[in-house]
C-alpha positions in Angstrom: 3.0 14.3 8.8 -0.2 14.2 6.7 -0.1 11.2 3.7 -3.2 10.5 0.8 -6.2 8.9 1.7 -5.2 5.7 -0.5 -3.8 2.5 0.6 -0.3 3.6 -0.1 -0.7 6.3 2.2 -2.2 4.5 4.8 0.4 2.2 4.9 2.7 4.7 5.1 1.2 6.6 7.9 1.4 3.0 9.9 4.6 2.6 9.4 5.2 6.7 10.0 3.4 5.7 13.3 5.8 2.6 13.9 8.8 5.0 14.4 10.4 3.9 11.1 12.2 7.1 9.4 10.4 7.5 6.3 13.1 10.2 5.0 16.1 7.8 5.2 16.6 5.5 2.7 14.7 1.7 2.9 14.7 -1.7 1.0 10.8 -1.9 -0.1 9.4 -5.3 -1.3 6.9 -4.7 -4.4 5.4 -8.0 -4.8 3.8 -9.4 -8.5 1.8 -12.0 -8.8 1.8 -14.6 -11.8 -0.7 -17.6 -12.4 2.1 -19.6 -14.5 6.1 -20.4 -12.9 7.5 -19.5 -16.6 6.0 -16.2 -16.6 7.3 -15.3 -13.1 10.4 -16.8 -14.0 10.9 -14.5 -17.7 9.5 -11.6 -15.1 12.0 -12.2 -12.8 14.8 -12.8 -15.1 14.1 -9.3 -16.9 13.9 -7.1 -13.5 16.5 -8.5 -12.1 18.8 -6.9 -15.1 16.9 -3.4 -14.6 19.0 -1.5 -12.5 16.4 -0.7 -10.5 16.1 -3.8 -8.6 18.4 -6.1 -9.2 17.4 -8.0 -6.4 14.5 -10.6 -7.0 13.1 -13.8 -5.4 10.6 -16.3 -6.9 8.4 -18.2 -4.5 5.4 -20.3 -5.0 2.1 -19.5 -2.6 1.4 -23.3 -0.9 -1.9 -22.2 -0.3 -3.2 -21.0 -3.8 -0.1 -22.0 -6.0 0.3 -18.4 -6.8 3.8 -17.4 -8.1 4.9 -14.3 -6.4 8.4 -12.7 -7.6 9.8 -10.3 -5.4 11.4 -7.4 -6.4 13.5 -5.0 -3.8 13.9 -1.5 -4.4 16.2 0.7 -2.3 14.4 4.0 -1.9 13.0 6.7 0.3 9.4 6.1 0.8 7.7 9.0 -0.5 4.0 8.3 -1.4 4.5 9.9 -5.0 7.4 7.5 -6.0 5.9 4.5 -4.8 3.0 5.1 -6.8 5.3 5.3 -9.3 7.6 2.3 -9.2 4.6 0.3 -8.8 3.1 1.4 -12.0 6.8 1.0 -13.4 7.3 -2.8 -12.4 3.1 -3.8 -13.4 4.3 -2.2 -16.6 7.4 -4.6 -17.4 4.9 -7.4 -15.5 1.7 -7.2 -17.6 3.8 -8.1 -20.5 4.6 -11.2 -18.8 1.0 -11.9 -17.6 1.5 -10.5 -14.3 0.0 -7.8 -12.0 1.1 -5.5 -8.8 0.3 -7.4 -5.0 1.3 -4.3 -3.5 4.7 -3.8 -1.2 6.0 -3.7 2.3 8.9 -2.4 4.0 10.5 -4.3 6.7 11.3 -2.5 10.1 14.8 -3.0 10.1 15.1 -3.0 6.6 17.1 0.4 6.7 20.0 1.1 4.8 
């Protein structure tokens, strides 16, 4: 399987190279980042009533004091539609002073 020379596709060949079925359906953590813990919490409070990830967590980084919320998404991970629910959730974020961290997928994490 070929993927995009980008860092979404490199992850996704690792994972692809992991033995993780990237056609069946995964819960993918898309993590945002937020300087102040009442902007993660208004970011977190608005996602979690989009129906596209009602599942969040807020968590605080010990080491920088970073507020990370993250945001679970149950999806097949095709490159395109990453790219495109990352651009989705920095969208709703940036209004909250937040930005993208990236995502991961658990091995294990299958539906």
């Amino acid at each position: 399987m070929h993927f995009p020379d980008d860092d979404n596709g490199q992850l996704l060949a690792e994972i692809a190279a992991a033995g993780i079925d990237l056609a069946q359906m995964h819960k993918i953590d898309f993590y945002i980042l937020f300087e102040q813990k009442v902007d993660a919490v208004k970011f977190a409070t608005a996602i979690a009533k989009d129906e596209l990830s009602p599942a969040t967590e807020l968590v605080q980084c010990t080491d920088t004091g970073i507020w990370e919320v993250v945001t679970q998404v149950e999806m097949v991970p095709d490159h395109t539609l990453l790219g495109q629910t990352e651009q989705y959730l920095e969208s709703i974020a940036n209004g909250y002073n937040g930005y993208g961290d990236g995502w991961g997928l658990m091995d294990g994490d299958d539906a």
